[in-house]
C-alpha positions as CSV (number, residue, x, y, z in Angstrom):
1,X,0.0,0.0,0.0
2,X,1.4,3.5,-0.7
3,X,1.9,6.0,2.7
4,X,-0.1,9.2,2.2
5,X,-0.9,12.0,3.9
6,X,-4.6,13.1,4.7
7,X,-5.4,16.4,5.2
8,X,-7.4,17.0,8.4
9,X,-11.5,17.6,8.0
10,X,-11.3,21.1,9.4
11,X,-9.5,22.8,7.2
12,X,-12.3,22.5,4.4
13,X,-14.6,24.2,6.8
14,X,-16.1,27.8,6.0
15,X,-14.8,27.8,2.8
16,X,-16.4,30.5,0.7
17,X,-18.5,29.4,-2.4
18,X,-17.5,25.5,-1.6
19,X,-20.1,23.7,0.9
20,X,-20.4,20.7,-0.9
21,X,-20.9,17.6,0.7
22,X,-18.0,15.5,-0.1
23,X,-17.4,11.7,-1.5
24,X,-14.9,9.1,-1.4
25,X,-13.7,6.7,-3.2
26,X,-10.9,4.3,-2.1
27,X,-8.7,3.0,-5.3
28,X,-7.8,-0.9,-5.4
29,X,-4.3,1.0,-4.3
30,X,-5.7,2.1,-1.2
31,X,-5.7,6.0,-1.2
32,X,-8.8,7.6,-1.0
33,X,-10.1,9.8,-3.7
34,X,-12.5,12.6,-3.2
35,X,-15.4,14.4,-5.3
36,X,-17.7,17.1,-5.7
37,X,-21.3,14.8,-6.9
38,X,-24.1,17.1,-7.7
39,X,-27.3,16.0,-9.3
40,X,-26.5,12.4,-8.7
41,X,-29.7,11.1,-10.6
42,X,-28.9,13.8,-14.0
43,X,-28.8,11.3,-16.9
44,X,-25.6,13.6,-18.5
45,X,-22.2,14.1,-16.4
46,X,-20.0,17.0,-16.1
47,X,-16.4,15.6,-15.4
48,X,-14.7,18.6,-14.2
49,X,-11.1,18.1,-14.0
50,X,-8.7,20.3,-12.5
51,X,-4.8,21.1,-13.1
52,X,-1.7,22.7,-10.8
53,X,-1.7,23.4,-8.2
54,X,-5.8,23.7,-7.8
55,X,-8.3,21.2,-6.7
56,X,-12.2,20.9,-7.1
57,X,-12.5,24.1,-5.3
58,X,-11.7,25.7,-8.5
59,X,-15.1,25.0,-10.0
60,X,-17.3,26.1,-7.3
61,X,-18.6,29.2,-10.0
62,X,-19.1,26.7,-12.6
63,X,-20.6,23.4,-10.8
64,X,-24.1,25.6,-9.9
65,X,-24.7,26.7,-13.4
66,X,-23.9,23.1,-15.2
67,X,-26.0,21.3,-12.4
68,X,-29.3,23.5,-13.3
69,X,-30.8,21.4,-15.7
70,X,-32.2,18.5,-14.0
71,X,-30.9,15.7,-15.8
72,X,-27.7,17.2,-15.5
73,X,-25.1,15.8,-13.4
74,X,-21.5,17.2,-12.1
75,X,-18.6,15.2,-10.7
76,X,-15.2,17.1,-9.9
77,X,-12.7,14.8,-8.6
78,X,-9.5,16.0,-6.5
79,X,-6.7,14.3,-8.3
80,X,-4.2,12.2,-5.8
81,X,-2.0,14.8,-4.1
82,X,-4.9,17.3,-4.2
83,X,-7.8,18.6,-2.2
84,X,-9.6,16.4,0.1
85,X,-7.5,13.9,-1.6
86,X,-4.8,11.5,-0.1
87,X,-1.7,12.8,-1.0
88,X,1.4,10.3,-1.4
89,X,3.9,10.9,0.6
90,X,7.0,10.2,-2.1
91,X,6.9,12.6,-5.0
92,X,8.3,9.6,-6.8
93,X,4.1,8.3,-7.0
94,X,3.4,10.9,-8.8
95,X,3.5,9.9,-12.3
96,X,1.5,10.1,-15.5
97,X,0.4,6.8,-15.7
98,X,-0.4,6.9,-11.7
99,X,-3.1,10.0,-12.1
100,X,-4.6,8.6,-15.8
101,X,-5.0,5.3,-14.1
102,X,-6.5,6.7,-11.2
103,X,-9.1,8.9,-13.2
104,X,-10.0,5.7,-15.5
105,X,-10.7,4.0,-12.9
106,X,-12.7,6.2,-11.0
107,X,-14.9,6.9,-14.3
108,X,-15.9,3.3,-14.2
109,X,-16.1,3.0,-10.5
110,X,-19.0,5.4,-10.5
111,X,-19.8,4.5,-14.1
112,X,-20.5,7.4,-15.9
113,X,-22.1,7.6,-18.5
114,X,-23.3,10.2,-21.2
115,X,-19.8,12.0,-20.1
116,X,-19.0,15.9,-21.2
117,X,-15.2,16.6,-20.3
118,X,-14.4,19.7,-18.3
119,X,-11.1,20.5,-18.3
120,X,-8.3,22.7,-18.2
121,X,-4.1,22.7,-17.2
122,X,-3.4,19.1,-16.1
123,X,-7.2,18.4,-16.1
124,X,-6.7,18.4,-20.0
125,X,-3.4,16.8,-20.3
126,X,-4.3,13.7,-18.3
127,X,-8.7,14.2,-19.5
128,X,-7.8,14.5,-23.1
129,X,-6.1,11.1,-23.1
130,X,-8.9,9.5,-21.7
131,X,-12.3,9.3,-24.5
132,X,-10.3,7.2,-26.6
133,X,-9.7,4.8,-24.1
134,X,-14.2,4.4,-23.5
135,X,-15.1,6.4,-26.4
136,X,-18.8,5.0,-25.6
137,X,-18.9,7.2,-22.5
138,X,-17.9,10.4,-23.7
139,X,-20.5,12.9,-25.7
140,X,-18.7,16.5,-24.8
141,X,-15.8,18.6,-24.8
142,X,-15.6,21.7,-22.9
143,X,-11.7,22.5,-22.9
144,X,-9.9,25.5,-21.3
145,X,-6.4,26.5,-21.3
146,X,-4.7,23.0,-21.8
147,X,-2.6,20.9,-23.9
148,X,-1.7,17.7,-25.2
149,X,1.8,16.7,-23.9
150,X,2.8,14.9,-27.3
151,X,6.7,15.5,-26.8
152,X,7.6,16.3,-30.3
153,X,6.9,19.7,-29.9
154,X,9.0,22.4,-28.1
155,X,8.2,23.8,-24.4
156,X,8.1,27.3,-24.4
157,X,10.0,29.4,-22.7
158,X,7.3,30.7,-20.8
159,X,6.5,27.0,-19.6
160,X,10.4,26.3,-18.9
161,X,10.2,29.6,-16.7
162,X,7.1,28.3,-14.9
163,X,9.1,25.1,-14.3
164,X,12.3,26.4,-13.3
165,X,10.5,28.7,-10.7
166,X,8.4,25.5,-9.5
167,X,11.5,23.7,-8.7
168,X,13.3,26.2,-7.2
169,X,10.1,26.9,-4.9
170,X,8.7,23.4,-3.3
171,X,6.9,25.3,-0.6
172,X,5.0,27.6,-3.2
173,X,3.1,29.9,-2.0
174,X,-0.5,28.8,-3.4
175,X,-3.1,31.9,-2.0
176,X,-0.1,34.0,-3.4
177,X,0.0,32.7,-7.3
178,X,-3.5,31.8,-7.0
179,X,-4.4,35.9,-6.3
180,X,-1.5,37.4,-8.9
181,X,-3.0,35.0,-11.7
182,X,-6.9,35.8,-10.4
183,X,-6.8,39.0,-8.8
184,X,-10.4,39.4,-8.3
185,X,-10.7,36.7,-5.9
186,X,-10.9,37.5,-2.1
187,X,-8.5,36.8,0.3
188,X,-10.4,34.3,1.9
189,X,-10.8,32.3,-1.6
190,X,-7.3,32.6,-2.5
191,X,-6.5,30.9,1.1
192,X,-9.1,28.2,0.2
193,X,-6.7,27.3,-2.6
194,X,-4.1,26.6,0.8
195,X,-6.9,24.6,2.4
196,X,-5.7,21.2,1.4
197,X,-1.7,21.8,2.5
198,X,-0.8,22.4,6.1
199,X,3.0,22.4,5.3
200,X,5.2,21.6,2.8
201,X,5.1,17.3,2.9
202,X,1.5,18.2,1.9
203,X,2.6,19.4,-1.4
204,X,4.5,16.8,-3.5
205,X,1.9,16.6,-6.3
206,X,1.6,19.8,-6.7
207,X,5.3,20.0,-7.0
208,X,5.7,17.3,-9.4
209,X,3.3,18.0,-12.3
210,X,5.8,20.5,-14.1
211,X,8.0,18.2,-14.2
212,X,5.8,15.8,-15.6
213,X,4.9,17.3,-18.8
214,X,6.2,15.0,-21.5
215,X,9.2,17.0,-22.9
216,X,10.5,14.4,-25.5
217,X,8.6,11.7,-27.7
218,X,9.9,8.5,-25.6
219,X,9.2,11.0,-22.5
220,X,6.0,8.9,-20.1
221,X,2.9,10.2,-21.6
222,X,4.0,11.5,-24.9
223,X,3.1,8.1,-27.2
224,X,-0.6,8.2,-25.7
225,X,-0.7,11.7,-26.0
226,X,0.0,11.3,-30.0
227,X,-2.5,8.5,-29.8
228,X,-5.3,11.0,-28.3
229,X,-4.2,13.8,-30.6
230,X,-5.2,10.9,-33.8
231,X,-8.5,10.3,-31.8
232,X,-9.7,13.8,-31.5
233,X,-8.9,14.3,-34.8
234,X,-10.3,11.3,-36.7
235,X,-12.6,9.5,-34.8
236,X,-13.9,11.8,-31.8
237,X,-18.1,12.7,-33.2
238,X,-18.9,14.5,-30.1
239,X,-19.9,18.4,-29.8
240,X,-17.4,20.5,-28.4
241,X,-17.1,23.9,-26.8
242,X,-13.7,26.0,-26.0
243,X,-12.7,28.7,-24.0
244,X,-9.7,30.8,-23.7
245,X,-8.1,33.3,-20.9
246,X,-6.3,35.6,-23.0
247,X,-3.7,36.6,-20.5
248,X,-2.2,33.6,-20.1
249,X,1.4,33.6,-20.8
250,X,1.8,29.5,-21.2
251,X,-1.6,27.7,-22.4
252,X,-3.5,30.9,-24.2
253,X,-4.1,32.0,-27.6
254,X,-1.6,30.9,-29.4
255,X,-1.9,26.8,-27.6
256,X,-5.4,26.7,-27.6
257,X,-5.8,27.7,-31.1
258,X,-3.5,25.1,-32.2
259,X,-5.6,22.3,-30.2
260,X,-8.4,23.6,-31.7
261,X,-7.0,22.5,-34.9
262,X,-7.3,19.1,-33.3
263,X,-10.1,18.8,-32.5
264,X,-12.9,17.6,-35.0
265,X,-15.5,19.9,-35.9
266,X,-14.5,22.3,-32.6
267,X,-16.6,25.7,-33.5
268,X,-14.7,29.3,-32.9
269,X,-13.6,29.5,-29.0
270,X,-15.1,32.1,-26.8
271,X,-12.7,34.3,-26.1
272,X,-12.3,35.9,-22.9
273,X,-10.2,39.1,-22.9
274,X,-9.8,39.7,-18.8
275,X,-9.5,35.7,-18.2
276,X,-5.8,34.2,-17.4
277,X,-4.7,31.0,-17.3
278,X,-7.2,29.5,-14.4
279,X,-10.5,30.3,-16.7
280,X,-12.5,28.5,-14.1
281,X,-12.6,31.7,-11.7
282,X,-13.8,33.3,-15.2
283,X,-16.1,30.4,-14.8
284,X,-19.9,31.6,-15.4
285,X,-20.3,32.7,-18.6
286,X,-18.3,29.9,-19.3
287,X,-20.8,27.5,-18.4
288,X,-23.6,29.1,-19.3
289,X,-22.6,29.4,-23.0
290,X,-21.4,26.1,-22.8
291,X,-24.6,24.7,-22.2
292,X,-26.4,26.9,-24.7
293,X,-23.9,25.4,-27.3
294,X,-23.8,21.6,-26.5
């Protein structure tokens, strides 16, 4: 069994905009998963799947509006090292294949069905991999600043920056990025992004992902990366929705526009000029013109 950390029950408490009751699910390798399950009986599912270093708390503005409908359903998982979450306790866990496993088989472990993929950061480059593996379960893309990590493309510099300062800082100071990249948020929601890490052991998933972007084509990830990248192109037949946050300096225009490219029949993105890199605090109009175009 792998040692992990839990974070203590009391630090989700009072959390503004996030009073959701919360699930578990324990993995066949022991740790313990949490979600966000609204509208359990909707006969379509939102999977809303975050990136670095957020958790599910970065979809409380979007989780009311997509739940509205009544056959609607919303599930937003805390990956492992996240959130409510167990969080590993040797950063040497955190691999690609360890979170994409852990997300398959959480998908069929609730059995979802009639699936529209949320996702943006790490929520795409681990989500976007995942349709072709049960392409009978997924019906929808909504996809935010993201990637595929492919490996036979270049990092930017902007990513290498983001990387390099990552490494340099194990201890980041979450509240702190979280309110420079999202500067309308409160001080108490910035600190909610802190909830889930009472020191620094708390934190080795978030460290981690940068360094887990596939950088070269052998690099883990990068063949089922190109193998996703053929799906959306050829074979996905599902309606799609994008949207962008301008002002960021990694995944925005320039990425996106190229995914779109990708992605089979993807309409023109909505763009939104104020919105940086974590759209999901953007996340409103979002969701409603998301629904209004799938």
């Amino acid at each position: 069994m792998i040692e992990a950390l839990r974070t203590p029950d009391e630090r989700f408490e009072n959390l503004p905009g996030y009073d959701y009751t919360p699930h578990y699910l324990t993995h066949p390798n022991g740790l313990r998963m949490h979600y966000v399950d609204v509208g359990q009986t909707g006969t379509r599912t939102f999977l809303c799947l975050h990136g670095q270093p957020t958790w599910s708390y970065l979809y409380r503005r979007m989780i009311p509006v997509l739940s509205r409908p009544l056959d609607h359903r919303v599930v937003a998982p805390d990956l492992f090292g996240f959130g409510r979450s167990d969080k590993p306790k040797e950063d040497a866990v955190y691999t690609f294949d360890f979170h994409r496993d852990s997300l398959l088989h959480f998908i069929r472990a609730l059995d979802l069905q009639n699936i529209t993929l949320v996702c943006q950061d790490w929520g795409g480059l681990l989500g976007l991999t995942l349709p072709m593996e049960m392409p009978e379960r997924f019906t929808g893309l909504l996809v935010m600043n993201t990637a595929l990590g492919t490996g036979d493309q270049p990092l930017t510099q902007g990513f290498l920056d983001w990387r390099a300062w990552n490494n340099k800082n194990p201890d980041m100071a979450i509240a702190k990025l979280m309110k420079r990249s999202c500067p309308h948020l409160s001080d108490a929601e910035a600190a909610a992004y802190e909830a889930p890490y009472p020191d620094v052991t708390y934190k080795g998933g978030v460290r981690r992902f940068p360094n887990l972007v596939p950088d070269a084509p052998d690099a883990p990830g990068a063949e089922l990366s190109r193998k996703a990248l053929q799906f959306w192109k050829n074979e996905w037949s599902g309606k799609s929705f994008m949207a962008i946050g301008m002002t960021d300096p990694v995944l925005g225009a320039p990425v996106m526009r190229g995914l779109r490219k990708v992605i089979r029949n993807c309409p023109e993105p909505l763009e939104l000029p104020e919105a940086g890199h974590f759209v999901q605090e953007w996340g409103e109009r979002v969701a409603e013109e998301a629904l209004a175009r799938l």
